[in-house]
C-alpha positions in Angstrom: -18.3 12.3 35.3 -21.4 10.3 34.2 -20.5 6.2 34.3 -20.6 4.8 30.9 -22.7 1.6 30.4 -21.6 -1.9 31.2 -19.4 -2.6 28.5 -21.4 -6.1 27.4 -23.9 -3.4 26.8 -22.0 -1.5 24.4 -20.6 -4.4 22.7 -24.1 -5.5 21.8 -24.8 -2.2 20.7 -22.0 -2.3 17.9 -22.9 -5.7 17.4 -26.5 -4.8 16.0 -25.0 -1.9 14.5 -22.4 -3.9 12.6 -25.1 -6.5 11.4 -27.2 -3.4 10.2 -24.5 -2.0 8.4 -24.0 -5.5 6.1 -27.6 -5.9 5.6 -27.6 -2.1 3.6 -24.5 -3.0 2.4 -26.1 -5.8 0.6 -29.5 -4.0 -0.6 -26.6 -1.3 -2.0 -25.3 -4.4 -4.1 -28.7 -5.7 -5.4 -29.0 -1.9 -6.6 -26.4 -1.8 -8.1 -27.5 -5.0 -10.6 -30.3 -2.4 -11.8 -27.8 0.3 -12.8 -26.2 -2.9 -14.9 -29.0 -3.8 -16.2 -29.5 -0.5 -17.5 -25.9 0.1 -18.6 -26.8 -3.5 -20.4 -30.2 -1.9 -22.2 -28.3 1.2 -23.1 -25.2 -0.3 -24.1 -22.9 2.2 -21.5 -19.6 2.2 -19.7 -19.7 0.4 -16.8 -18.3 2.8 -14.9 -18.8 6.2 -14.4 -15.9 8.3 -13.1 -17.3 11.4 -13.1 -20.3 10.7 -11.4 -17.9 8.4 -8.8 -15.8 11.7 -7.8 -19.3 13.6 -7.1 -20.6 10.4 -4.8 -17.1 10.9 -3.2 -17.0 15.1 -2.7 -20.6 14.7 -1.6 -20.0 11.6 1.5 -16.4 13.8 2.2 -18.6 16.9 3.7 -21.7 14.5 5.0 -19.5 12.3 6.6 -17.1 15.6 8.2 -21.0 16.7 9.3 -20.9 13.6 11.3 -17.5 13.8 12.9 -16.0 11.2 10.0 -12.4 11.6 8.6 -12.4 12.2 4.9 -9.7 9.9 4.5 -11.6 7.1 5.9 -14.7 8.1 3.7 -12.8 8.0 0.8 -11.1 5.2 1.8 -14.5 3.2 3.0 -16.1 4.1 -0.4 -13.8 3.3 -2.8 -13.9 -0.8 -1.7 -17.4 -0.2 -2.3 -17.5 1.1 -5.5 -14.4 -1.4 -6.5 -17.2 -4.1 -5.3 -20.5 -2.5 -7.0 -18.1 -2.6 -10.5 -16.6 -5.5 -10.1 -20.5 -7.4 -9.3 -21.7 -5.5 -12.0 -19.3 -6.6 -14.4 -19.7 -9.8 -13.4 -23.4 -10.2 -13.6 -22.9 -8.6 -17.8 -20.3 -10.9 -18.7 -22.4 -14.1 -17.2 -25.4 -13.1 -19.8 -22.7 -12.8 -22.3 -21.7 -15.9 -22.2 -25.1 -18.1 -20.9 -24.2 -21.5 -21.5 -21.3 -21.1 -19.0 -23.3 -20.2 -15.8 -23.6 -23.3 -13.6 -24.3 -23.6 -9.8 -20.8 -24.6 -9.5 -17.1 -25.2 -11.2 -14.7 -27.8 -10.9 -11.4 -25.9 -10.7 -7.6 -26.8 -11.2 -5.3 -25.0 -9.6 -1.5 -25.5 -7.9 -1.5 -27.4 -4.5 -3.9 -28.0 -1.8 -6.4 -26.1 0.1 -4.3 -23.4 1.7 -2.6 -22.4 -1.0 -2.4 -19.0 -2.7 -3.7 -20.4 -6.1 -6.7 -21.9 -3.9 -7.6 -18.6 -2.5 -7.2 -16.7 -5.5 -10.1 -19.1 -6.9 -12.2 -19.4 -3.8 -12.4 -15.3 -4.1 -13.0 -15.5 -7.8 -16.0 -18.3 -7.5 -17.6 -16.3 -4.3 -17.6 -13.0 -6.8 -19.9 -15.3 -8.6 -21.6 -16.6 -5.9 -21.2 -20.4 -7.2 -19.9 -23.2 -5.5 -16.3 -24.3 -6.2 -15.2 -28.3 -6.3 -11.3 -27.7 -6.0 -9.4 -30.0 -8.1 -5.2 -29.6 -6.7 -2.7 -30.0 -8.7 1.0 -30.6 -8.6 2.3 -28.4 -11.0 1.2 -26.0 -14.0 0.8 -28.6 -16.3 -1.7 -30.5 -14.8 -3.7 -27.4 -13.8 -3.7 -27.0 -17.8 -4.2 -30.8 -18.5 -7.1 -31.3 -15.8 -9.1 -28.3 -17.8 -7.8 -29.4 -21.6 -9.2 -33.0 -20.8 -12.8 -31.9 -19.2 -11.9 -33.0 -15.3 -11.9 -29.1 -14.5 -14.0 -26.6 -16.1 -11.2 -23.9 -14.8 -7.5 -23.2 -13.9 -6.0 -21.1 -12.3 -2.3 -20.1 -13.0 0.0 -17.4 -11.2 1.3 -14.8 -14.1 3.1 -12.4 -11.9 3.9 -10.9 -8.8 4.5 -7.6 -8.0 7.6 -8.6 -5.5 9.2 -11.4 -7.7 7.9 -10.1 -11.1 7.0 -12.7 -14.2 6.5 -16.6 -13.1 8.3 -17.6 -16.2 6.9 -21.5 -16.3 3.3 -20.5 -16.8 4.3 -18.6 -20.1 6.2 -21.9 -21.1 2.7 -23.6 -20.7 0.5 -20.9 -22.4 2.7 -21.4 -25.8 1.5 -25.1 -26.6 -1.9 -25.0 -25.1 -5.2 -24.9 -26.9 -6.9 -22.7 -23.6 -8.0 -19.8 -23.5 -8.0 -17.1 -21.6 -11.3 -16.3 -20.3 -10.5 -13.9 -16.9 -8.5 -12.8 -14.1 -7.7 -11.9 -10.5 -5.0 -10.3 -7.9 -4.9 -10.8 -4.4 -3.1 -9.7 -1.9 -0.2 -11.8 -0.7 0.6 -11.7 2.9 3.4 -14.0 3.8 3.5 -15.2 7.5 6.1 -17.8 9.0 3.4 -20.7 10.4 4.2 -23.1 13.1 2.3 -25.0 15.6 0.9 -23.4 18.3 3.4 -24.2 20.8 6.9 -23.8 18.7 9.2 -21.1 19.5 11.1 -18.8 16.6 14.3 -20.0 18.3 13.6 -23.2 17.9 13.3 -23.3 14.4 15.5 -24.7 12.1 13.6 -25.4 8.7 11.3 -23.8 6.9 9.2 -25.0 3.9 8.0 -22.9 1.0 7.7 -22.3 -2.6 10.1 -20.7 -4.3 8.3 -18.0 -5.0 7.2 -17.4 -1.4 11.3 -18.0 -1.0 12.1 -14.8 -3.3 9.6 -12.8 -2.0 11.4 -13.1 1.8 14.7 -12.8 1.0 14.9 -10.0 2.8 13.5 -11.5 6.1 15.4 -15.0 5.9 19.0 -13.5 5.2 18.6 -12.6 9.0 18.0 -16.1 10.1 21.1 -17.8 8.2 21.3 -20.6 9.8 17.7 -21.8 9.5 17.4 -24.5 6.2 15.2 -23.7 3.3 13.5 -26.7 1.9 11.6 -26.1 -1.8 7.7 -27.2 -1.8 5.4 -27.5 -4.8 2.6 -25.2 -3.2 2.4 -23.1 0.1 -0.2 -26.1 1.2 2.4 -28.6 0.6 5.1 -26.5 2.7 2.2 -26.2 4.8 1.4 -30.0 5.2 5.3 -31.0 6.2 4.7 -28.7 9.1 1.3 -30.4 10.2 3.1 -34.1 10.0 6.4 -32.9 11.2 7.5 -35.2 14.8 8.4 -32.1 16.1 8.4 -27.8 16.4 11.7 -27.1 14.8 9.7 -26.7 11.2 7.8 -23.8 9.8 6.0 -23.1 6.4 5.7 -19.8 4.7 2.1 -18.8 3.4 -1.1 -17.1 4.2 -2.5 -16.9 7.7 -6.0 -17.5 6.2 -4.6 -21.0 4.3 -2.7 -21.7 7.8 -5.7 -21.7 9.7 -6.9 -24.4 7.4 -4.1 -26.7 9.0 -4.1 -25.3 12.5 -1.2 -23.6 12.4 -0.7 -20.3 13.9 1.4 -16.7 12.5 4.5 -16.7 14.5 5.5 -13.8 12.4 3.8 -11.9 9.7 4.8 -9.3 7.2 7.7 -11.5 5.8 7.6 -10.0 2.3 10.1 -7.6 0.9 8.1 -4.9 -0.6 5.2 -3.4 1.8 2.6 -4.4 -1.0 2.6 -7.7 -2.4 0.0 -8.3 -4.7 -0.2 -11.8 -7.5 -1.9 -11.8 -10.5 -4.0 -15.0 -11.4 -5.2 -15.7 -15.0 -7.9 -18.0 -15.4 -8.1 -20.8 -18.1 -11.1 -22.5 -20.1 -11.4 -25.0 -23.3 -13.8 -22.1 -24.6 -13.2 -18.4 -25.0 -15.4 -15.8 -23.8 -17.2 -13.1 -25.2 -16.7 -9.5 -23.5 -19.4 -7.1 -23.5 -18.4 -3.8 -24.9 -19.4 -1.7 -21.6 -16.7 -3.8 -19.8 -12.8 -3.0 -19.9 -11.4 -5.4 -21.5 -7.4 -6.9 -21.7 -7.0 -9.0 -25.0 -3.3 -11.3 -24.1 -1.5 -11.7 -27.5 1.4 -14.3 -28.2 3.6 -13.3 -31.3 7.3 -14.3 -32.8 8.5 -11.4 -35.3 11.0 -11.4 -37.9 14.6 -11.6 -37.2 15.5 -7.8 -38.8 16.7 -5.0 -36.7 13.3 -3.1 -35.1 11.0 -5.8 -36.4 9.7 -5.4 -32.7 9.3 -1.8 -32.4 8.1 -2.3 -36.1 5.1 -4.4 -34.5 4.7 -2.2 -31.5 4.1 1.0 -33.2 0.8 -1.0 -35.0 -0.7 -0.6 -31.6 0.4 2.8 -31.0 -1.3 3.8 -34.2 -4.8 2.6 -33.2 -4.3 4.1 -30.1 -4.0 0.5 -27.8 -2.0 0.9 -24.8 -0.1 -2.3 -24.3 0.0 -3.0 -20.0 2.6 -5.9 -20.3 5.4 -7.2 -22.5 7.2 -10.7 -21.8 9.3 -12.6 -23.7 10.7 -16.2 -23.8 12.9 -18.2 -25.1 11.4 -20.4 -28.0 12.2 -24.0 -27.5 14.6 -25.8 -30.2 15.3 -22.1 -31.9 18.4 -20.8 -29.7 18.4 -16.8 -29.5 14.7 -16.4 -30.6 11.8 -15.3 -28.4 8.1 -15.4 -28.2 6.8 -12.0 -27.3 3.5 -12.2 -24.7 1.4 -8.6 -24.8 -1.5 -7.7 -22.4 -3.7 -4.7 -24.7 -6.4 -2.5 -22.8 -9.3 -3.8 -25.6 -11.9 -6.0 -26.1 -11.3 -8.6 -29.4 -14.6 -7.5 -30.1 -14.1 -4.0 -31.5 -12.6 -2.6 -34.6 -9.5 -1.1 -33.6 -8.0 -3.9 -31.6 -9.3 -6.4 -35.1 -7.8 -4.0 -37.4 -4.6 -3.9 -35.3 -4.2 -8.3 -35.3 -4.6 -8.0 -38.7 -1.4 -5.9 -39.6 0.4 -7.9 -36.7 -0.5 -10.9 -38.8 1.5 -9.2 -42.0 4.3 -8.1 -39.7 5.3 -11.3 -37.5 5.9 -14.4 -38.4 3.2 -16.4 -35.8 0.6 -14.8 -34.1 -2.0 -16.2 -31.5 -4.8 -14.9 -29.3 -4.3 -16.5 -26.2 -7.8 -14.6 -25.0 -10.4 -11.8 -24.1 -11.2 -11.4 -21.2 -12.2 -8.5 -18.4 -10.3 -6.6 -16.8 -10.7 -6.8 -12.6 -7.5 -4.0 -12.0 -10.5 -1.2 -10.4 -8.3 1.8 -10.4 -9.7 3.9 -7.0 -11.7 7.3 -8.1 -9.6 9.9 -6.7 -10.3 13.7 -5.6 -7.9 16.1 -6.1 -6.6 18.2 -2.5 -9.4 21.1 -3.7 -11.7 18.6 -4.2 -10.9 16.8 -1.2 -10.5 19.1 1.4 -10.5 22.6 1.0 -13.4 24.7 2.2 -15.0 27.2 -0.4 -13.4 30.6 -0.3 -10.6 29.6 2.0 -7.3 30.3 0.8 -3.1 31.1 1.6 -3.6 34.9 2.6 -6.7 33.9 4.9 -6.0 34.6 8.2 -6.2 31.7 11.1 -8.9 32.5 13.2 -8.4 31.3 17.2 -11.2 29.1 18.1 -13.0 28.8 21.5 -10.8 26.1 23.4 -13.8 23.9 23.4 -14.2 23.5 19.6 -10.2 24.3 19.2 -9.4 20.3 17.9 -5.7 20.9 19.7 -6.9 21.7 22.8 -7.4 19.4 25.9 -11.0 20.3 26.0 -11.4 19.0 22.8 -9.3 15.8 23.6 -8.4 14.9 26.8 -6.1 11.6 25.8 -2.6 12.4 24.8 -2.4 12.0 20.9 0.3 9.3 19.8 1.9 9.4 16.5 2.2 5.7 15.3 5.0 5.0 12.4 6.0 1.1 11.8 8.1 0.8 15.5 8.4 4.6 15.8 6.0 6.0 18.3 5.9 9.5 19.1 3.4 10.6 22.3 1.8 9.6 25.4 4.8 8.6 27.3 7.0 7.4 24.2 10.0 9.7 24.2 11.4 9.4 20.7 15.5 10.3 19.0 15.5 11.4 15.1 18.6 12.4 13.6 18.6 14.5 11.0 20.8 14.6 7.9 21.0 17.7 5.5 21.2 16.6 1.9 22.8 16.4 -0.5 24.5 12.9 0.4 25.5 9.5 -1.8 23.6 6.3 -1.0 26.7 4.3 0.1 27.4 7.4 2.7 23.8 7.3 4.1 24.3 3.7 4.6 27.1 3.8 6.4 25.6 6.4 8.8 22.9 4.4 9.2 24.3 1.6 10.5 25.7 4.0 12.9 22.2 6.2 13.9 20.5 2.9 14.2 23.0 1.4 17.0 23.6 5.0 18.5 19.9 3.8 20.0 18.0 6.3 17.1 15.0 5.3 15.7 14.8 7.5 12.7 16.1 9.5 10.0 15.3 13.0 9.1 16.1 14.2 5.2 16.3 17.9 5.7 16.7 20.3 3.0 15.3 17.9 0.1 16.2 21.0 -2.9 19.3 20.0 -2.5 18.3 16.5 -3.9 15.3 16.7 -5.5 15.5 13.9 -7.4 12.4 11.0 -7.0 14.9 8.2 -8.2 17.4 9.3 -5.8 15.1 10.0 -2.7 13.7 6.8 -3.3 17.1 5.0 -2.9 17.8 6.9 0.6 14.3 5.3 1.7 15.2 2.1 0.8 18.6 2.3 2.6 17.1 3.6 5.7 14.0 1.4 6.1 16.8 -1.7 5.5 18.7 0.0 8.6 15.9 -0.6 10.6 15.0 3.6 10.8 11.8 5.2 9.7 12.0 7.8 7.1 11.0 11.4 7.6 11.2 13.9 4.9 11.2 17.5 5.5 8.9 19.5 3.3 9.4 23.3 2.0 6.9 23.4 -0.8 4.6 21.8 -2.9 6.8 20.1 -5.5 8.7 18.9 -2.5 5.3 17.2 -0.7 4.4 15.5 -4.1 7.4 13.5 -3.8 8.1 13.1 0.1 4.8 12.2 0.3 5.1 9.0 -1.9 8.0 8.0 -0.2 8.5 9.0 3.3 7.3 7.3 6.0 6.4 10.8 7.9 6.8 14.4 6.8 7.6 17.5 8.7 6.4 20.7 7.2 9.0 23.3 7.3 7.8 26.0 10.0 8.2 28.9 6.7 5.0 27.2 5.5 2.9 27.7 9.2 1.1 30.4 7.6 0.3 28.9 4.2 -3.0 27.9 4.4 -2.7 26.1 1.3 -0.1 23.9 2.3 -1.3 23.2 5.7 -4.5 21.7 3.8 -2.6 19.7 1.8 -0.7 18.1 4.8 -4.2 17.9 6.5 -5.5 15.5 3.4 -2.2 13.3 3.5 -2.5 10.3 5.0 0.5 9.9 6.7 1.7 11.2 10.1 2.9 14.8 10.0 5.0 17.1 12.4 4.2 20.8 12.1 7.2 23.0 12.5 6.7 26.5 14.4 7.8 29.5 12.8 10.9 31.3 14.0 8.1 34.1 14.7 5.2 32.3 15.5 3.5 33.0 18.7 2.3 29.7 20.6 -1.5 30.7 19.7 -0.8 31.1 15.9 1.2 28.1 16.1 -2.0 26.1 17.8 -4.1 27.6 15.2 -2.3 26.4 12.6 -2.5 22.9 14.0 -6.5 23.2 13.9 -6.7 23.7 10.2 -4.4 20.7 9.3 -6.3 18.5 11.8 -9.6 20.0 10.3 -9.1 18.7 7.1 -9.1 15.3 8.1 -4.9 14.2 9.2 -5.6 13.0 13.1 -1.8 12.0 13.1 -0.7 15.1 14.1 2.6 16.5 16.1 4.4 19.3 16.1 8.0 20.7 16.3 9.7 23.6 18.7 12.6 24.2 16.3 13.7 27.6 18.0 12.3 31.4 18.0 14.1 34.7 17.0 14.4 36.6 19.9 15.0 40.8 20.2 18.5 40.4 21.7 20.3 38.2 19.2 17.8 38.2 16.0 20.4 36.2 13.4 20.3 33.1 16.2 17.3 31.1 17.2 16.7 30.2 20.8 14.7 27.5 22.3 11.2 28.4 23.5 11.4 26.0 26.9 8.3 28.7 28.4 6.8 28.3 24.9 7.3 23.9 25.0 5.8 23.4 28.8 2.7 26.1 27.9 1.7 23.6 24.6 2.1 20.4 26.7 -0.4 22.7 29.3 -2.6 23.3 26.3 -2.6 20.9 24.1 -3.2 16.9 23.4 -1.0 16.8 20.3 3.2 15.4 21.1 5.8 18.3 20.5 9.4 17.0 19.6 11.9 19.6 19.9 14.5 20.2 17.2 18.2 21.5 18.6 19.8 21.3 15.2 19.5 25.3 14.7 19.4 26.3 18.7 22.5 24.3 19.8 25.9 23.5 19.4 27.7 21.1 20.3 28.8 22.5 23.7 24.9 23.0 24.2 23.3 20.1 23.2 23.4 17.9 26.1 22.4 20.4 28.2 19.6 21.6 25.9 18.9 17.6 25.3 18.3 17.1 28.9 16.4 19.8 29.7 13.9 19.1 27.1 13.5 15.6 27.8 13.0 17.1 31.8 10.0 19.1 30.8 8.4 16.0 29.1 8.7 16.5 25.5 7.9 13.7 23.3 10.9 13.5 21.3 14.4 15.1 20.1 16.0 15.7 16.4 19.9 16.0 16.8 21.9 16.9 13.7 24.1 14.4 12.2 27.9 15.2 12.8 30.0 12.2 12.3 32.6 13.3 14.7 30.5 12.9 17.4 29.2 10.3 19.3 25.6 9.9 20.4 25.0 6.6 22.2 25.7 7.9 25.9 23.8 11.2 25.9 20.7 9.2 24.1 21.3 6.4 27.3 21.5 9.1 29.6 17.6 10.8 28.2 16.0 7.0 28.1 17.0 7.3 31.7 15.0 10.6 32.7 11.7 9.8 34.0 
């Protein structure tokens, strides 16, 4: 084997590749001004989604030319078309609106640097490449009052959260102020516990945060109940108690990116409740803005109707008849007039144009006060998508297509191809190179408060996930849904078992990992759509499926782009005793020979329960990755899974 260069050397190499890579990536940008200054000359959309999907299909087969996963094409591309829009639309809104381009802002926004409401508006002022003087601010009224009375050109104000919904105080502000509403921003909100450097989690025993920050963890401080909660203003507030604090029994909750500013270190991160946490900032002027018509637009609406049965359906269906889709309704209480409301509505339109003018007007006849609180545009990029043909599939290939063996040097299974043992990686689930792995599987159907009983019980039985087998049963997203939410707050990864198409649609949105049913081995049509998931899949062999077909079928799924790839010995038909499968031991030692990718072995349909600790044992004995038990509650599992962790 040839000795690779000195490492320092390689490291210099991706070093001057990386720096290459942003200087393209900023003559791309500049480019991209010229297609906006011709959208500006020809007065067209600003975006282009058709001729976005054939940038994307052509990258997806030059980048497979060049070894590159479509899923990280797509992926890569997509923040850079979100970024050539997003500077585009920017540069067209700045010449529609001239005499409010300056080298820098003054802007108002909740708290201290650190703060989420100070990131939010250091991202929005670098879009613009201008300077930002921050102004703080100790609550949402003298964000608005700092910018009403000239000592801030902008503020910044949380709207809503996609963890903790609607922050109802900044609505109470927008009712009695003369702003408007001139643009908007989300970012992504990543909530980390921050100490000082040398404080210990078990020394802990307060932590500051706003109570937004607060909602968003519940989840993650109801297992620490005997730690105090203390309310802050702002994340840099909660942030600043920490710095000062005597000693390291205090923590905040915010961003890593705002701790740094304060030298304080993630302890922990991840802390929010839902997996993507994402606020929405609006941004606030003494002068509205005009919206070119190329841009998408949101126009933000404040209205009180009538007190008649229907009078707000009556002003609802005004938009529904000049065809304005309405992205948000809020309502709140109108001070000094118990049991009436003030309605707020977010339209997809620009004030400028006839329908959405036409449609204020017959709101004006309808409601009894009406009020534009602003145009403004719209920063939600939604990603260009492909569809699974588009994506994946190779012209001409299809279901009835025989798999074709490939030389073991280009077969992608094979150890020739990959000499490293392929690990599957799933939140604490590991599956591969070493990791031996328990998944229980449960056959649906089954009630929520059932599965979480038996949860509690897989999860201390030493399990670490949950299989949802048969999902016909149960095919219901709402439902399905409900059972991942139980499972993931057991601690457990979710796996979903797929038989068909309908069946991946949903599993795929909500599963943590899927296993394609070994009926589907053959399908070729089903093992490129698992191929273009990205998610971890286990490939299931069929009950008469020799190892080579079964290998073969591996290659097309890892051909079409899904590296996280395992597969499943569930049991062949044999000759002897066809009604009863049989474990393929011969067949499980020959594809650990063979192959990089982890096998798992399934004994729910090969053994019973006089079997299955012998079966267990042996399996684990001729090194397979991992083990699916069925789910009987009259057994106990904790000793024979102590007794496999033991088996080296």
């Amino acid at each position: 084997m040839q000795k690779p260069p000195a490492l320092s050397q390689t490291r210099e190499q991706i070093t001057a590749l990386d720096k290459a890579l942003l200087e393209l990536l900023s003559k791309r940008r500049q480019l991209s001004l010229n297609v906006a200054r011709s959208k500006e000359i020809d007065v067209r959309p600003i975006r282009d989604t058709q001729r976005e999907k054939e940038l994307l299909e052509r990258l997806v087969l030059q980048g497979r030319e060049q070894g590159l996963d479509a899923h990280f094409v797509i992926s890569l591309y997509q923040s850079i078309i979100e970024d050539s829009v997003l500077f585009q639309q920017t540069y067209l809104h700045g010449r529609a609106n001239p005499d409010t381009q300056k080298q820098q802002y003054t802007v108002a926004y909740l708290g201290a640097r650190g703060s989420y409401s100070y990131l939010a508006a250091s991202r929005y002022c670098s879009r613009r490449q201008v300077e930002m003087l921050d102004f703080g601010c100790k609550s949402f009224d003298d964000i608005v009052n700092a910018v009403e009375s000239g000592h801030a050109d902008y503020g910044f104000l949380p709207i809503e959260n996609t963890s903790s919904g609607s922050i109802n105080e900044v609505y109470d502000v927008l009712q009695h102020t003369t702003l408007s509403i001139v643009g908007e921003t989300t970012i992504e909100v990543s909530h980390c516990l921050l100490t000082k450097p040398d404080s210990k989690l078990a020394d802990i025993e307060t932590i500051y945060a706003h109570p937004q920050p607060i909602s968003q963890c519940s989840r993650y401080l109801s297992q620490h109940p005997n730690i105090k909660l203390e309310y802050c203003s702002s994340s840099a507030e909660a942030m600043t108690k920490v710095i000062e604090a005597k000693n390291n029994t205090v923590a905040a909750i915010g961003s890593a990116e705002g701790g740094a500013l304060y030298q304080l270190i993630a302890m922990e991160q991840g802390l929010a409740n839902q997996k993507i946490n994402q606020s929405r900032f609006i941004v606030v002027a003494r002068k509205a803005s005009a919206v070119p018509s190329q841009l998408p637009a949101k126009t933000t609406l404040i209205m009180a109707t009538g007190q008649k049965p229907g009078a707000l359906v009556e002003a609802l269906l005004v938009l529904k008849a000049h065809n304005l889709n309405m992205s948000k309704l809020e309502s709140r209480p109108i001070p000094g007039t118990p049991w009436e409301e003030m309605f707020y509505l977010d339209i997809d339109g620009n004030l400028a144009t006839a329908e959405v003018q036409q449609a204020i007007k017959e709101l004006e006849r309808l409601t009894r006060f009406i009020k534009v609180l602003g145009c403004y545009p719209c920063e939600t990029v939604k990603p260009t998508q492909l569809s699974q043909a588009q994506l994946l599939i190779e012209p001409g290939s299809s279901k009835q297509q025989p798999i074709k063996a490939l030389p073991n040097s280009q077969a992608k299974h094979s150890r020739d191809y990959k000499s490293q043992d392929t690990q599957l990686f799933c939140q604490h689930l590991q599956i591969g190179a070493g990791q031996f792995s328990a998944l229980q599987q449960i056959n649906l159907p089954i009630d929520n408060t059932e599965l979480a009983t038996q949860a509690k019980i897989i999860k201390e039985s030493g399990f670490q996930a949950i299989l949802l087998n048969d999902l016909k049963q149960q095919l219901n997203e709402q439902e399905l849904k409900q059972h991942a939410q139980v499972i993931e707050q057991a601690g457990l990864v979710c796996i979903m078992q797929v038989d068909h198409e309908q069946e991946f649609s949903i599993a795929s949105q909500l599963a943590d990992m899927l296993i394609l049913s070994g009926k589907q081995m053959y399908n070729t049509d089903m093992l490129t759509l698992i191929g273009s998931v990205n998610l971890p899949v286990i490939l299931e062999r069929n009950t008469m499926a020799s190892v080579d077909d079964w290998l073969q079928a591996a290659d097309t799924v890892l051909s079409h782009g899904n590296q996280q790839l395992g597969l499943c010995e569930s049991g062949v038909r044999s000759f002897t005793h066809p009604e009863q499968l049989s474990l393929d031991l011969a067949g499980l030692v020959e594809v650990k020979l063979r192959s990089h990718l982890p096998v798992i072995v399934n004994t729910c349909f090969s053994s019973n329960a006089a079997l299955l600790s012998t079966n267990a044992i042996a399996v684990k004995q001729l090194k397979a990755d991992g083990i699916i038990i069925i789910h009987q509650t009259q057994l106990s599992y904790a000793e024979l899974l102590h007794d496999l962790y033991q088996i080296k």
